[in-house]
N, C-alpha and C positions, 0 to 999 in steps of 0.2 A: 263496134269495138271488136277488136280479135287480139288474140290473145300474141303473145311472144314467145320467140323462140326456147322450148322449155329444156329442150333436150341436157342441157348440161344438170339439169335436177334427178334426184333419185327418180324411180317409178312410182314409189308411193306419195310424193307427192306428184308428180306429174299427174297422177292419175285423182287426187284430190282435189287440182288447179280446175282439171277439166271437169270434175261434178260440179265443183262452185261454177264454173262456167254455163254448162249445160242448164244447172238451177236459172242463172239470168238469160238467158234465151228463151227457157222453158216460160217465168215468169211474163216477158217482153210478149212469147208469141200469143200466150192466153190470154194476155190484157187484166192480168192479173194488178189489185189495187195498187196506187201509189207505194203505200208503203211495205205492202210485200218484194215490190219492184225492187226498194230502195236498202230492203235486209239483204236483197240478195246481191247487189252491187257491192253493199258494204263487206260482207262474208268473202265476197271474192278479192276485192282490197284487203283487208288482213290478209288472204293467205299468201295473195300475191306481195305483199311486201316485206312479210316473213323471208319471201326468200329473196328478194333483195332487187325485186320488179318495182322499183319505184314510182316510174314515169306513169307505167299502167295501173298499180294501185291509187296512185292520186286522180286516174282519168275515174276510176270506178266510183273513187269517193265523193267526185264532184256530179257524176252521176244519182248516187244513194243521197247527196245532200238536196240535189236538184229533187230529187223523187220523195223525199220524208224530210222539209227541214226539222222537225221540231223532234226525231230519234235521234239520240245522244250514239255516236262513235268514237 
């Protein structure tokens, strides 16, 4: 997954897109459990759909659902 073009958002979110981001690589690259995996997908879907990233918070959240079905979003 990579992320979208963000430039048209303030920097303070831009810059909070990419920690929620970094958090699911960081997770991914550690082999960090399912469901830590699957917080940190979903944390990046909220923020990403806050600002109006749709396409890529529904990819995150099918991600977070694939990785913890049984955590409520």
């Amino acid at each position: 997954m990579s992320l979208p073009d963000l430039s048209s958002l303030a920097e303070s979110v831009q810059e909070q897109v990419r920690e929620r981001y970094a958090s699911v690589v960081d997770t991914t690259e550690r082999g960090a459990p399912p469901g830590e995996r699957g917080n940190a997908y979903g944390e990046l879907g909220l923020l990403l759909m806050a600002a109006g990233y749709n396409d890529t918070a529904a990819s995150c959240y099918l991600h977070a659902l694939a990785l913890a079905p049984n955590i409520a979003r």
